[in-house]
N, CA and C atoms of all chains as a GROMACS GRO file, in nm:
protein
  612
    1UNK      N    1   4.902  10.621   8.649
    1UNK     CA    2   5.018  10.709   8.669
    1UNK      C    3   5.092  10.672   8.798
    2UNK      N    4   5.017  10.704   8.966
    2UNK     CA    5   5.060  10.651   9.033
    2UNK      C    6   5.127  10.515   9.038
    3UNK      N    7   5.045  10.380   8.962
    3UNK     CA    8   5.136  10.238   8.959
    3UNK      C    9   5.226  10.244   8.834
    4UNK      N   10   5.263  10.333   8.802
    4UNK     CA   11   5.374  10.310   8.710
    4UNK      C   12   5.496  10.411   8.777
    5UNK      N   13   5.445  10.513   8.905
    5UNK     CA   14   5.578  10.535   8.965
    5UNK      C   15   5.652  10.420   9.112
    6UNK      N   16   5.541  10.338   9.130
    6UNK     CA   17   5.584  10.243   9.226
    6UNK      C   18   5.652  10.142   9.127
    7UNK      N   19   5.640  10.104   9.062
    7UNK     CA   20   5.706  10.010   8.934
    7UNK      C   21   5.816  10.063   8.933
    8UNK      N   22   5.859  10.182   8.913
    8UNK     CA   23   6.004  10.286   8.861
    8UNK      C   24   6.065  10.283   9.003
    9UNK      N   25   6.006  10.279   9.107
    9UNK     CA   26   6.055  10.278   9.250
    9UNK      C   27   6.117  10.132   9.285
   10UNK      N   28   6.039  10.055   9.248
   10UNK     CA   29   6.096   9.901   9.320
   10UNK      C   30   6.227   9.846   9.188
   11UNK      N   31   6.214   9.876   9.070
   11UNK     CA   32   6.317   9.885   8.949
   11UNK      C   33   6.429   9.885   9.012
   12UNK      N   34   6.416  10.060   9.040
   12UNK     CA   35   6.533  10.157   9.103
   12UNK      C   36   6.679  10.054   9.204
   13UNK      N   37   6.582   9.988   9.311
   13UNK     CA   38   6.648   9.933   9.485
   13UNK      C   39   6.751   9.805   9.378
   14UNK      N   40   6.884   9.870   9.403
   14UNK     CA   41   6.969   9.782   9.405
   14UNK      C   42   6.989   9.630   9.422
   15UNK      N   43   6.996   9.528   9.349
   15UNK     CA   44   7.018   9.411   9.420
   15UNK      C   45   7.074   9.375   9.538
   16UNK      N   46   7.180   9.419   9.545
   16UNK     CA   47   7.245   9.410   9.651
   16UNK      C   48   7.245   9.456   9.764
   17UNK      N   49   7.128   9.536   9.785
   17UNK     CA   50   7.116   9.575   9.901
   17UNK      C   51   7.044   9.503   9.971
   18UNK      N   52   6.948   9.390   9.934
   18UNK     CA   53   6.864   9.326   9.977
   18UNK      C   54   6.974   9.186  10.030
   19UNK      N   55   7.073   9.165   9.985
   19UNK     CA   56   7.166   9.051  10.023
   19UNK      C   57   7.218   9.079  10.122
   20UNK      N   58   7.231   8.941  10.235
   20UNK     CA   59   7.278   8.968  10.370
   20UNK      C   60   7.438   8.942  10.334
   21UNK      N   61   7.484   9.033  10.436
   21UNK     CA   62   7.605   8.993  10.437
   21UNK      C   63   7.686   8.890  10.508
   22UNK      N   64   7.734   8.805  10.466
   22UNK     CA   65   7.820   8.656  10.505
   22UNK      C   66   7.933   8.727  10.553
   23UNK      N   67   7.955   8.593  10.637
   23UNK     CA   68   8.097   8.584  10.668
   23UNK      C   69   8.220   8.538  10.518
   24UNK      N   70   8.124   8.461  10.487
   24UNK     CA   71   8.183   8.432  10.296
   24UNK      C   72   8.187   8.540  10.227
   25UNK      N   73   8.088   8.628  10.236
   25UNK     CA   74   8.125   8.824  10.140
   25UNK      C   75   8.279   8.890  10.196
   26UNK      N   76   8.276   8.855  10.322
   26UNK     CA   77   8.407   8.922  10.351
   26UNK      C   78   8.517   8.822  10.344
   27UNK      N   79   8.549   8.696  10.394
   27UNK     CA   80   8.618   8.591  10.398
   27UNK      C   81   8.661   8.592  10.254
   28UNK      N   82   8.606   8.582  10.132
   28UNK     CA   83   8.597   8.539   9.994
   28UNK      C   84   8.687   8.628   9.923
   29UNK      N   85   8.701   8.785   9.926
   29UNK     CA   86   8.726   8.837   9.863
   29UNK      C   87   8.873   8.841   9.936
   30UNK      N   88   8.876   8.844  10.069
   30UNK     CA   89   9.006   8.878  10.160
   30UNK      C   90   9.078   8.752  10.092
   31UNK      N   91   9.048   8.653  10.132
   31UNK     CA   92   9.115   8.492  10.070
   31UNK      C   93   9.175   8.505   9.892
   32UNK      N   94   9.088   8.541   9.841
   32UNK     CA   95   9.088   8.552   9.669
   32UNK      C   96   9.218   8.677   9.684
   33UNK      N   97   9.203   8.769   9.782
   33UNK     CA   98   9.334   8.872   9.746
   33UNK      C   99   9.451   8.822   9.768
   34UNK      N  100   9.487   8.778   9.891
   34UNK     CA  101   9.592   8.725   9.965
   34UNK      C  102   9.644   8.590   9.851
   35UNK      N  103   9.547   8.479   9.809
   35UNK     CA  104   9.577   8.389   9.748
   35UNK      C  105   9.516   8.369   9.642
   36UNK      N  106   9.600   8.444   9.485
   36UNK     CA  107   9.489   8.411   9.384
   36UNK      C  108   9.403   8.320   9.331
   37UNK      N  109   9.258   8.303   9.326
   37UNK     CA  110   9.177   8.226   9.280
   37UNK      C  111   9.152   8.160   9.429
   38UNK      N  112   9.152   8.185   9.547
   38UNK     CA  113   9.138   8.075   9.675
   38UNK      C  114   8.971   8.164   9.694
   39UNK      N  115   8.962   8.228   9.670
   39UNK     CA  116   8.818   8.293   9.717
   39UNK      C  117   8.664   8.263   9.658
   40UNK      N  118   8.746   8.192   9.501
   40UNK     CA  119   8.656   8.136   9.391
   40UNK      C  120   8.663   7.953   9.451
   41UNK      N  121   8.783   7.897   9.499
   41UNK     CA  122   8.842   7.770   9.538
   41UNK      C  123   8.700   7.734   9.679
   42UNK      N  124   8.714   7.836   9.793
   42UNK     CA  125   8.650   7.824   9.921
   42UNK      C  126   8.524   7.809   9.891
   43UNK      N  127   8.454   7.879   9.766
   43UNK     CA  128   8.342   7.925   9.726
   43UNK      C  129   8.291   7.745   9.625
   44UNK      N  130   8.349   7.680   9.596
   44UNK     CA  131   8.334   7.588   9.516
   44UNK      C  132   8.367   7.572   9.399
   45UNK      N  133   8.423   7.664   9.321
   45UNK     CA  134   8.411   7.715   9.209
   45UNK      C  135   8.554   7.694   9.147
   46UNK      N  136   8.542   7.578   9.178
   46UNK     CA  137   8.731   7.482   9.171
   46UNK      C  138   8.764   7.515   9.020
   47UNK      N  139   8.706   7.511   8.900
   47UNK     CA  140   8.799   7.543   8.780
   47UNK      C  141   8.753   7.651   8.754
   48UNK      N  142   8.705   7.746   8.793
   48UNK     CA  143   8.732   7.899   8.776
   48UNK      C  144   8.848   7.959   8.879
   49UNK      N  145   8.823   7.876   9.026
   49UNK     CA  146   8.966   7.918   9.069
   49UNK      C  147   9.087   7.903   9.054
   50UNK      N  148   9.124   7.734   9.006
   50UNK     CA  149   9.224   7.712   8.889
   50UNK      C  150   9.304   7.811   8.807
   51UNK      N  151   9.219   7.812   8.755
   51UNK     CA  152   9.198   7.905   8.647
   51UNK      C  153   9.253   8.068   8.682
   52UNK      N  154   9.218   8.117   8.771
   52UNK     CA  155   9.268   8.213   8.797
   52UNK      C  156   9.368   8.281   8.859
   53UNK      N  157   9.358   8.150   8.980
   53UNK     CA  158   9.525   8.093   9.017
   53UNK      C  159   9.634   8.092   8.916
   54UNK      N  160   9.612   7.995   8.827
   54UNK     CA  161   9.754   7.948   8.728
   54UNK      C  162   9.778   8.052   8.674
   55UNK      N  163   9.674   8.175   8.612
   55UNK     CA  164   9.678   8.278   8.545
   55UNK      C  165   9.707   8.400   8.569
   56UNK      N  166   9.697   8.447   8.718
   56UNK     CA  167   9.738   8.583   8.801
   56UNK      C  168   9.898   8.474   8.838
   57UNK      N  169   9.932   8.385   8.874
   57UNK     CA  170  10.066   8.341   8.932
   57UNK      C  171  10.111   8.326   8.853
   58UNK      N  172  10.078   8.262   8.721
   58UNK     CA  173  10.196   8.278   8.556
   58UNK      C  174  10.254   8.439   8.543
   59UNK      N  175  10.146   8.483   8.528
   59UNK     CA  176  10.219   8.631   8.513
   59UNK      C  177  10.270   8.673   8.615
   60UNK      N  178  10.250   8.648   8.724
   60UNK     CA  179  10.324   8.735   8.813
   60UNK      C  180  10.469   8.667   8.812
   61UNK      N  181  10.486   8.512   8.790
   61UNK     CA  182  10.616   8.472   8.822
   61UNK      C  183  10.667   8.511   8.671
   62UNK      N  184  10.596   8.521   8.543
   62UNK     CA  185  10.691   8.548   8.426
   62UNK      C  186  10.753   8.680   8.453
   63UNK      N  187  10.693   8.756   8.527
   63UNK     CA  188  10.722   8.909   8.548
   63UNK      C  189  10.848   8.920   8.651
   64UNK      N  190  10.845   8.816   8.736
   64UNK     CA  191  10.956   8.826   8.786
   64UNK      C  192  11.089   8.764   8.714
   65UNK      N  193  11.074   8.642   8.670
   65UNK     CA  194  11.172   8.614   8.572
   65UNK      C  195  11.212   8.678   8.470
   66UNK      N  196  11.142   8.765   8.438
   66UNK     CA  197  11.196   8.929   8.296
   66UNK      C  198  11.276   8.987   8.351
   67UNK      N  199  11.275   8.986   8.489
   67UNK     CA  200  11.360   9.088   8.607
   67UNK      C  201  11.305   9.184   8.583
   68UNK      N  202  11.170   9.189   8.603
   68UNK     CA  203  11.062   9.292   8.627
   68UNK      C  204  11.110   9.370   8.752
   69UNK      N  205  11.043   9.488   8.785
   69UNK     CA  206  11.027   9.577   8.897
   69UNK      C  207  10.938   9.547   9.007
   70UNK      N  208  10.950   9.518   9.113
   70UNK     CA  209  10.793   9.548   9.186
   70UNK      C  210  10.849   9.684   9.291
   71UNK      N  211  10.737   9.745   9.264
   71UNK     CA  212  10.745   9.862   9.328
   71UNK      C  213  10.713   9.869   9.497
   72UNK      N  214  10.767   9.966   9.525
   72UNK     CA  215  10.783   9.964   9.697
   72UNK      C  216  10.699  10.077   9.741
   73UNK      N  217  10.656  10.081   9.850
   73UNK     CA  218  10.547  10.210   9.893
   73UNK      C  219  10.602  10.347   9.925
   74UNK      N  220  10.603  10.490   9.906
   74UNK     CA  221  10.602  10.580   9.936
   74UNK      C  222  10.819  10.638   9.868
   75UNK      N  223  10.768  10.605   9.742
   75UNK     CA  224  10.890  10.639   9.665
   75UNK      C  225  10.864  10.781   9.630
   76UNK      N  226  10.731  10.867   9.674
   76UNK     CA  227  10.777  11.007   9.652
   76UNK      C  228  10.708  10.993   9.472
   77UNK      N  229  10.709  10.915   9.394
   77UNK     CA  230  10.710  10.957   9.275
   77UNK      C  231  10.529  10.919   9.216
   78UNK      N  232  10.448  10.949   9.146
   78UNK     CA  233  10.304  10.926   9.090
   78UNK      C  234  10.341  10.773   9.052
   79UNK      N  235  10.407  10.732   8.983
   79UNK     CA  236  10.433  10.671   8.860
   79UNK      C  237  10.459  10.526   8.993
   80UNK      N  238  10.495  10.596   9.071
   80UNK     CA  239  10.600  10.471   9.101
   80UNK      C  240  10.488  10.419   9.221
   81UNK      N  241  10.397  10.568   9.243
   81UNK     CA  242  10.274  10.472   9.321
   81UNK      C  243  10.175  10.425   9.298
   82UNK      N  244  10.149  10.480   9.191
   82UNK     CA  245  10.023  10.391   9.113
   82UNK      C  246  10.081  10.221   9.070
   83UNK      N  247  10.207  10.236   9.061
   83UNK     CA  248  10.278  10.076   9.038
   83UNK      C  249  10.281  10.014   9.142
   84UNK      N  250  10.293  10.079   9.242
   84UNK     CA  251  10.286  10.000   9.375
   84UNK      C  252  10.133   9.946   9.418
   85UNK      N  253  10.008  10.029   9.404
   85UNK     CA  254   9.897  10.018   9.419
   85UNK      C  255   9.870   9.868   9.342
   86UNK      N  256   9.932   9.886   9.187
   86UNK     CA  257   9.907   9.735   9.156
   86UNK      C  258   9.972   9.606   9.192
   87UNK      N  259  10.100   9.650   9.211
   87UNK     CA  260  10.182   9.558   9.264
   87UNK      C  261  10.072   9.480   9.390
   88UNK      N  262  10.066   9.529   9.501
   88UNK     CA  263   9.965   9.544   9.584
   88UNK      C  264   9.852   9.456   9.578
   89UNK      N  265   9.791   9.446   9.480
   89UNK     CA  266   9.668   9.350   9.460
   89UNK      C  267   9.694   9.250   9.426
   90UNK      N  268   9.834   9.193   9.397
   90UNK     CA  269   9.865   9.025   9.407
   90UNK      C  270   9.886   8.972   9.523
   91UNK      N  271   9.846   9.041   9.647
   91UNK     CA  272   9.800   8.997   9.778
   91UNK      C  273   9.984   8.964   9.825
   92UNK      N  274   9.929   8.817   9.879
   92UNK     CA  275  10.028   8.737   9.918
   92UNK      C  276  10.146   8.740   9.860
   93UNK      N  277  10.164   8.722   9.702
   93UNK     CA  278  10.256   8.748   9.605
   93UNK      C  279  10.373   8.874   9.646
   94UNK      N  280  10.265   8.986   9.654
   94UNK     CA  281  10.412   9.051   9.682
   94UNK      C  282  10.422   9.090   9.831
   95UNK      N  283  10.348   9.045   9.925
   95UNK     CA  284  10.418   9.033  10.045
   95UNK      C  285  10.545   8.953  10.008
   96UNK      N  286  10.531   8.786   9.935
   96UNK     CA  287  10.680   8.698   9.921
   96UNK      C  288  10.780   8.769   9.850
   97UNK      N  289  10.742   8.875   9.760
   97UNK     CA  290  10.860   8.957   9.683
   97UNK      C  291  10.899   9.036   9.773
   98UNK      N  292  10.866   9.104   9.889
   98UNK     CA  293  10.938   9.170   9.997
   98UNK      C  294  10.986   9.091  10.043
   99UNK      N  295  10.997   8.946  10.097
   99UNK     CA  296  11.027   8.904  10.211
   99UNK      C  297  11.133   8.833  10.119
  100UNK      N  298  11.120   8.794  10.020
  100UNK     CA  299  11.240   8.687   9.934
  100UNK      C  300  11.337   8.801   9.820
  101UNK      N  301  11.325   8.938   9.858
  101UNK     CA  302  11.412   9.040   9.754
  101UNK      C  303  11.362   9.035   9.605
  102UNK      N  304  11.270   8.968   9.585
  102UNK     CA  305  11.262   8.965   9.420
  102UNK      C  306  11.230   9.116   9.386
  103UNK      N  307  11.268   9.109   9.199
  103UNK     CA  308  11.202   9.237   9.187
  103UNK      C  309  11.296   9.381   9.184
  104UNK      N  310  11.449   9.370   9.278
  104UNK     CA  311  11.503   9.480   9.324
  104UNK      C  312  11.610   9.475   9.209
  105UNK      N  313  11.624   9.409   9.101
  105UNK     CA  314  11.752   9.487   9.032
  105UNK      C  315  11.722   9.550   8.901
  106UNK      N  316  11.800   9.596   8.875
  106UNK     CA  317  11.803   9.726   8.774
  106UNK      C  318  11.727   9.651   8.623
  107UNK      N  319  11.683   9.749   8.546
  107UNK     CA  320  11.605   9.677   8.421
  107UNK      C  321  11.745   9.670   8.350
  108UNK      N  322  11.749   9.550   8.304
  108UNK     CA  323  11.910   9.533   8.213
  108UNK      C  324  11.828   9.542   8.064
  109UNK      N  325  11.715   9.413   8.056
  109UNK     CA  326  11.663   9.401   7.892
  109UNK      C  327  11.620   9.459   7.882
  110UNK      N  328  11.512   9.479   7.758
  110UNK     CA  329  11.427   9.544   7.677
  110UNK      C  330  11.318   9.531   7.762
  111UNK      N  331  11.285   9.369   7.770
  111UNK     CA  332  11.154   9.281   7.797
  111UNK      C  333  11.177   9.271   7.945
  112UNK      N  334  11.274   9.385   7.978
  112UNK     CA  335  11.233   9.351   8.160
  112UNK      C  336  11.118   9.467   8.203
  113UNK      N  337  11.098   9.551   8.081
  113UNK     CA  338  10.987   9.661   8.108
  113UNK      C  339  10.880   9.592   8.149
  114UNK      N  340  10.852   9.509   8.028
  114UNK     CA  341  10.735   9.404   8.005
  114UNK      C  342  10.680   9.311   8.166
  115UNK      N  343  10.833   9.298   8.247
  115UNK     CA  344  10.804   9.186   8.323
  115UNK      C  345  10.733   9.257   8.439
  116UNK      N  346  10.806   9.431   8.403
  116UNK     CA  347  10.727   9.558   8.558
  116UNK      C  348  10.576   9.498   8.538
  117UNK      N  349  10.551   9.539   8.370
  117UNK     CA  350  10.401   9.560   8.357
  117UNK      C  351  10.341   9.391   8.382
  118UNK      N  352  10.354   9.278   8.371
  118UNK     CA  353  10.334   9.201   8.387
  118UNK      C  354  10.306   9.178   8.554
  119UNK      N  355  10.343   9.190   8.636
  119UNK     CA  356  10.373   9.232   8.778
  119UNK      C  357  10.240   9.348   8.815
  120UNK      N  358  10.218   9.430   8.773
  120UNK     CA  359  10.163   9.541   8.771
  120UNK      C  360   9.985   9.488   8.744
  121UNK      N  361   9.999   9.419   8.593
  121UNK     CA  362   9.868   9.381   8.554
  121UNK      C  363   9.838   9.240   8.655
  122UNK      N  364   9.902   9.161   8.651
  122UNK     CA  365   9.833   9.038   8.785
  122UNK      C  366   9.803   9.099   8.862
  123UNK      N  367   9.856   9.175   8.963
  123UNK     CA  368   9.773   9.262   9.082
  123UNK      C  369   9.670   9.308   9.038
  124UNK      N  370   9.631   9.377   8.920
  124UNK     CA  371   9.516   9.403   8.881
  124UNK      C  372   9.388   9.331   8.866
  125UNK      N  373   9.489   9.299   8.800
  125UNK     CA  374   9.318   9.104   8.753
  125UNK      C  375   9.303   9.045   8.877
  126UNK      N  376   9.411   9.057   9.000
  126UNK     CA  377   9.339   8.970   9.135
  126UNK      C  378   9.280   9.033   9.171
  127UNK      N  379   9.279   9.174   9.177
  127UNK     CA  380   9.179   9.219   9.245
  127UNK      C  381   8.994   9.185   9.187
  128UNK      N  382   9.052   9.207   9.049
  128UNK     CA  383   8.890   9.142   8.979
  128UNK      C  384   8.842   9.035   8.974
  129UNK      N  385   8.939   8.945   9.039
  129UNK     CA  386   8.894   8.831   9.046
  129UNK      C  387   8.830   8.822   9.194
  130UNK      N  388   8.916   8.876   9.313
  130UNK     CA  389   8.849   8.889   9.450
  130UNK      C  390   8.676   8.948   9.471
  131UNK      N  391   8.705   9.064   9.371
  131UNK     CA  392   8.584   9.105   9.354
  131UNK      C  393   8.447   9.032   9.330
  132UNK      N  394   8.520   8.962   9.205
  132UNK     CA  395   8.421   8.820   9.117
  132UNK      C  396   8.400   8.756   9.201
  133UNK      N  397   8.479   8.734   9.290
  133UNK     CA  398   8.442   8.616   9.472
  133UNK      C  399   8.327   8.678   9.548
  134UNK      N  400   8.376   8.824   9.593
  134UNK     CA  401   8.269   8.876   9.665
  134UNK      C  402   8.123   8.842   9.570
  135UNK      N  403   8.124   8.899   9.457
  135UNK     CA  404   8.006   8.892   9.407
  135UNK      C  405   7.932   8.745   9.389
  136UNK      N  406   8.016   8.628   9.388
  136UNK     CA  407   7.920   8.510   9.378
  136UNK      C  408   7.911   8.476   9.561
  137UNK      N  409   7.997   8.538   9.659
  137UNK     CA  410   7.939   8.512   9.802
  137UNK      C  411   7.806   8.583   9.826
  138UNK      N  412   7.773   8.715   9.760
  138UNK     CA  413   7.646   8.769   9.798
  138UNK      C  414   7.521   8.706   9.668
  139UNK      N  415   7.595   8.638   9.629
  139UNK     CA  416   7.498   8.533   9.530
  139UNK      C  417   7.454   8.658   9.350
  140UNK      N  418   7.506   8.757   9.378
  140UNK     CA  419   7.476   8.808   9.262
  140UNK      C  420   7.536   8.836   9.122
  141UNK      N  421   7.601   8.698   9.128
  141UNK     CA  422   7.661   8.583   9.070
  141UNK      C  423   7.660   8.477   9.092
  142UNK      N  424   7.645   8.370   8.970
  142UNK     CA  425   7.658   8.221   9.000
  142UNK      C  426   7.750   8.162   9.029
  143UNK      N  427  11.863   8.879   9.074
  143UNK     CA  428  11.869   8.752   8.941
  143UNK      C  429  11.918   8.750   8.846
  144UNK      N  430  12.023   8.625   8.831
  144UNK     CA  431  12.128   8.629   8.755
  144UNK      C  432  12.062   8.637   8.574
  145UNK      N  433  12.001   8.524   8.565
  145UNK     CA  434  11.937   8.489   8.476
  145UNK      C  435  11.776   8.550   8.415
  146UNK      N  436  11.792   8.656   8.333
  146UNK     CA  437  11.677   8.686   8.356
  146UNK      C  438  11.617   8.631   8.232
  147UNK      N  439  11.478   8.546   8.204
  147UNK     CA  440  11.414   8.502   8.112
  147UNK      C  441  11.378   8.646   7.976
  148UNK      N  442  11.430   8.615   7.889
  148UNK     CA  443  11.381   8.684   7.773
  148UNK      C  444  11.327   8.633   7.647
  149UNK      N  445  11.183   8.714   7.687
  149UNK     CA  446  11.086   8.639   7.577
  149UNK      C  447  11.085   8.743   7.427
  150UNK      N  448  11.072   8.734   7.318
  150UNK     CA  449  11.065   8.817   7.211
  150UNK      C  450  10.907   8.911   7.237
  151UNK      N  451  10.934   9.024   7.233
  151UNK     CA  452  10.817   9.128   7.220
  151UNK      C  453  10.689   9.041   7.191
  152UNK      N  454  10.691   8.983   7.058
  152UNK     CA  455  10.553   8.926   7.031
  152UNK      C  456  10.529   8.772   7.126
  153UNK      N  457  10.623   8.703   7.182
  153UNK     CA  458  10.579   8.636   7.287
  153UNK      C  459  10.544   8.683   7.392
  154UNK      N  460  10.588   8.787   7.424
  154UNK     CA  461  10.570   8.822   7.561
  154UNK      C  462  10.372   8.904   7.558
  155UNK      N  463  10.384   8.950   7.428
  155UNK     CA  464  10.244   9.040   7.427
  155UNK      C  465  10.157   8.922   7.409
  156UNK      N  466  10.146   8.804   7.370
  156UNK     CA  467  10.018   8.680   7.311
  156UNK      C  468  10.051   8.590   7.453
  157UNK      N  469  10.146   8.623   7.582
  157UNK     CA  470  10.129   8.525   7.643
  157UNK      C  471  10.093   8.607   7.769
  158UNK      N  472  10.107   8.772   7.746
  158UNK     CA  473  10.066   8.885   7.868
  158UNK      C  474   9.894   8.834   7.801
  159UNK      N  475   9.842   8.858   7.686
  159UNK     CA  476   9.710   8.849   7.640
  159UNK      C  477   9.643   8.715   7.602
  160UNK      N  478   9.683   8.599   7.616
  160UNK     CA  479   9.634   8.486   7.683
  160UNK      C  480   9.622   8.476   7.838
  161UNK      N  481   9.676   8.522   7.949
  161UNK     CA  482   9.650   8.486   8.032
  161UNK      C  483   9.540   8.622   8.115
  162UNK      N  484   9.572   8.720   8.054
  162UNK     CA  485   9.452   8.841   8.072
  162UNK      C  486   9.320   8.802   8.011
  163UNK      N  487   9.340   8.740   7.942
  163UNK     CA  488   9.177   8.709   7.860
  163UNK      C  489   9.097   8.594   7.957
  164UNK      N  490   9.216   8.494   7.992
  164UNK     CA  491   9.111   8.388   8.098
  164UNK      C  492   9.038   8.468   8.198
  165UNK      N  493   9.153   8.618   8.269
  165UNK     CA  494   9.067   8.625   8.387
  165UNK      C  495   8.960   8.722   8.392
  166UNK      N  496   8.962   8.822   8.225
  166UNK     CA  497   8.847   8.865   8.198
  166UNK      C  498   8.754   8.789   8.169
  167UNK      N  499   8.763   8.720   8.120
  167UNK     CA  500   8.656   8.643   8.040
  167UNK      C  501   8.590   8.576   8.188
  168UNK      N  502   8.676   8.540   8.287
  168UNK     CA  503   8.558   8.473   8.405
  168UNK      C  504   8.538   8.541   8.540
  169UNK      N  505   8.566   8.711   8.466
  169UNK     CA  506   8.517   8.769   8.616
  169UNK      C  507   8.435   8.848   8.542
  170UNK      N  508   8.423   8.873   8.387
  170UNK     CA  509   8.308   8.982   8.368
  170UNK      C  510   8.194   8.930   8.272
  171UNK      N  511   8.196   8.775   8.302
  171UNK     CA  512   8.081   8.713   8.260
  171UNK      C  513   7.999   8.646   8.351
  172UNK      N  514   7.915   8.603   8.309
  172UNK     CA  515   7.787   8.528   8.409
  172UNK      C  516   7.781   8.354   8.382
  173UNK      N  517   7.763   8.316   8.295
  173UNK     CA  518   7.773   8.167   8.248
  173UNK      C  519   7.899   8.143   8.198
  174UNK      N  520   7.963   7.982   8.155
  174UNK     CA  521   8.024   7.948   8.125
  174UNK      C  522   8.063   7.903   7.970
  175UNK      N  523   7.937   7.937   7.938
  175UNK     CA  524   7.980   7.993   7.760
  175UNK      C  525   8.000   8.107   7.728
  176UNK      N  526   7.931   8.186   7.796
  176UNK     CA  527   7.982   8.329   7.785
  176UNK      C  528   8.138   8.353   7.791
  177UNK      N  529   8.163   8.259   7.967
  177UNK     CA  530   8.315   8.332   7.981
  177UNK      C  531   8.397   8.274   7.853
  178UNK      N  532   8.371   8.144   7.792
  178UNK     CA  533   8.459   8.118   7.714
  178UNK      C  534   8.444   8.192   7.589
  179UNK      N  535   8.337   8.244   7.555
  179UNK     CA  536   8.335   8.344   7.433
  179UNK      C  537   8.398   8.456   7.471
  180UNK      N  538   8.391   8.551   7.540
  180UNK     CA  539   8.413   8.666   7.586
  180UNK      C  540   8.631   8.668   7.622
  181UNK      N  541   8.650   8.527   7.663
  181UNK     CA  542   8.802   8.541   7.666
  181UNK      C  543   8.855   8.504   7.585
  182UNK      N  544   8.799   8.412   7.472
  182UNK     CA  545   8.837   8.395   7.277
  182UNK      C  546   8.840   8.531   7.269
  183UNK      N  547   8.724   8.611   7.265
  183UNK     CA  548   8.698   8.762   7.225
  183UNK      C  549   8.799   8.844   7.244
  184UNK      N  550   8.865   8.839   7.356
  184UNK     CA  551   8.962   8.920   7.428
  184UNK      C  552   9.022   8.900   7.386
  185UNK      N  553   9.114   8.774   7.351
  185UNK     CA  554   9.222   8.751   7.306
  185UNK      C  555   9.260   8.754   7.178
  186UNK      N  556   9.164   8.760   7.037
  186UNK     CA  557   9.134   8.812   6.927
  186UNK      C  558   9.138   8.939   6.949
  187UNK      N  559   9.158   9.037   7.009
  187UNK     CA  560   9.102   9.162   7.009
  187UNK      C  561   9.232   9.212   7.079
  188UNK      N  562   9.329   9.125   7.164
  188UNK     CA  563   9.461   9.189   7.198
  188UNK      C  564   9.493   9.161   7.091
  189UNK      N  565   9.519   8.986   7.009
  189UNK     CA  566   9.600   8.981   6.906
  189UNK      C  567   9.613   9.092   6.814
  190UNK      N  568   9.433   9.148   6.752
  190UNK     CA  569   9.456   9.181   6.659
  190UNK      C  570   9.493   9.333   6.668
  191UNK      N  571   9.466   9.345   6.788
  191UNK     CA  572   9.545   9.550   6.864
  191UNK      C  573   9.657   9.517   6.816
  192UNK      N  574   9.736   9.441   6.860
  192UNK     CA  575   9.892   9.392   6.839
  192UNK      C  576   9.976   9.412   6.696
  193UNK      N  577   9.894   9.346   6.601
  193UNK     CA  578   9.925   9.355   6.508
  193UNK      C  579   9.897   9.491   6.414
  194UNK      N  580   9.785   9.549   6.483
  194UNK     CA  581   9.756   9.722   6.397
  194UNK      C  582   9.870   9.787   6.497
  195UNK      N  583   9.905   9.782   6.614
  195UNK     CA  584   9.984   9.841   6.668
  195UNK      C  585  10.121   9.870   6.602
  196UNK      N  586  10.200   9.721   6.598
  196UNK     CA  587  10.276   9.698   6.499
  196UNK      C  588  10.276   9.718   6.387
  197UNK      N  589  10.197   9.767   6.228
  197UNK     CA  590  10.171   9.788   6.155
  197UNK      C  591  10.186   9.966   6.152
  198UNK      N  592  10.123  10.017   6.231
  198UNK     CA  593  10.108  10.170   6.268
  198UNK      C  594  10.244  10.193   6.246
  199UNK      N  595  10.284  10.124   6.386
  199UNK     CA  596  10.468  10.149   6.376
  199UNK      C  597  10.559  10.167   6.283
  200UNK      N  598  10.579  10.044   6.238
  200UNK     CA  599  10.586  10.041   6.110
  200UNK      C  600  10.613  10.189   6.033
  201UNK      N  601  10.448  10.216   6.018
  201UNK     CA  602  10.439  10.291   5.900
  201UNK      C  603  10.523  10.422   5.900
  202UNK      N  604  10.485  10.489   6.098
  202UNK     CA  605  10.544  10.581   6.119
  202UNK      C  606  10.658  10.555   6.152
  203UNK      N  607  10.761  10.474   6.128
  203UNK     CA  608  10.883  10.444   6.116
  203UNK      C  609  10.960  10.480   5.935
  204UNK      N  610  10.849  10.451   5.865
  204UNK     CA  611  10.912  10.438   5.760
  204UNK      C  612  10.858  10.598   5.693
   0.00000   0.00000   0.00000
């Protein structure tokens, strides 16, 4: 009885708590936000970072070419900050859409909705991809 | 921007869900057959949302 609650005890302890933390756990995921796929790139992991690069920056630049939206911080509205929150996680990306105006004119098409949400979802997936960085810097991932 | 690129609805949804499927498929898998199964998977699985989506429509249109 007793060795089957030490069994249920050592189960329990998280992987990750036993992993030290790197300068690569924090470096990896910061890098992977700012520059999509660079956190998977630093890490070695050259055609998964590729890969995630060409694929968070396709969409984000098709999204701007729809004459998508990117949203700006503290518009007062739910809608418009939860869009910003994603906007947000294409790091670097939309720091350059502040600094180069993209993003600011009115939806004319149909498919410029498409280009908001396009804009919206790359920030998203970088963040899961930064994440995916952290997790192969603390090794609990390959 | 003067020029704004316009893709047709169903391009724009198989090329939003090709490039969502690469980066699921290699951040919520572990090996490299996996990720490539798992972002085929995805992308079968937007297509075929797509098309019941469209179909639905459809119906409650008509």
């Amino acid at each position: 009885m007793e060795k089957t609650e030490i069994t249920a005890n050592q189960t329990t302890q998280p992987a990750a708590a036993a992993a030290p933390i790197t300068s690569m756990a924090i470096l990896a995921p910061a890098i992977g936000w700012l520059i999509p796929g660079a956190g998977h790139i630093i890490q070695k992991r050259w055609i998964r970072g590729l890969l995630l690069m060409v694929s968070i920056v396709s969409m984000f630049a098709l999204g701007i070419a729809m004459d998508g939206k990117v949203y700006k911080a503290n518009t007062g509205d739910l809608l418009d900050i939860l869009g910003f929150v994603g906007d947000v996680g294409v790091g670097g990306l939309y720091i350059l859409s502040q600094l180069l105006d993209w993003g600011r004119s009115a939806i004319a098409f149909a498919v410029g909705d498409y280009g908001t949400k396009f804009i919206v979802v790359s920030g998203l997936l970088n963040i899961m991809a930064a994440v995916d960085a952290y997790h192969i810097a603390i090794r609990r991932k390959q | 921007m003067i020029l704004a690129l316009q893709l047709y609805h169903f391009s724009a949804a198989v090329t939003f869900a090709f490039f969502a499927s690469i980066v699921l498929g290699i951040t919520l898998r572990n090996n490299q057959r996996e990720m490539v199964r798992y972002g085929l998977q995805c992308f079968a699985w937007f297509v075929l949302g797509m098309f019941l989506a469209g179909w639905l429509m459809w119906l409650l249109h008509h």
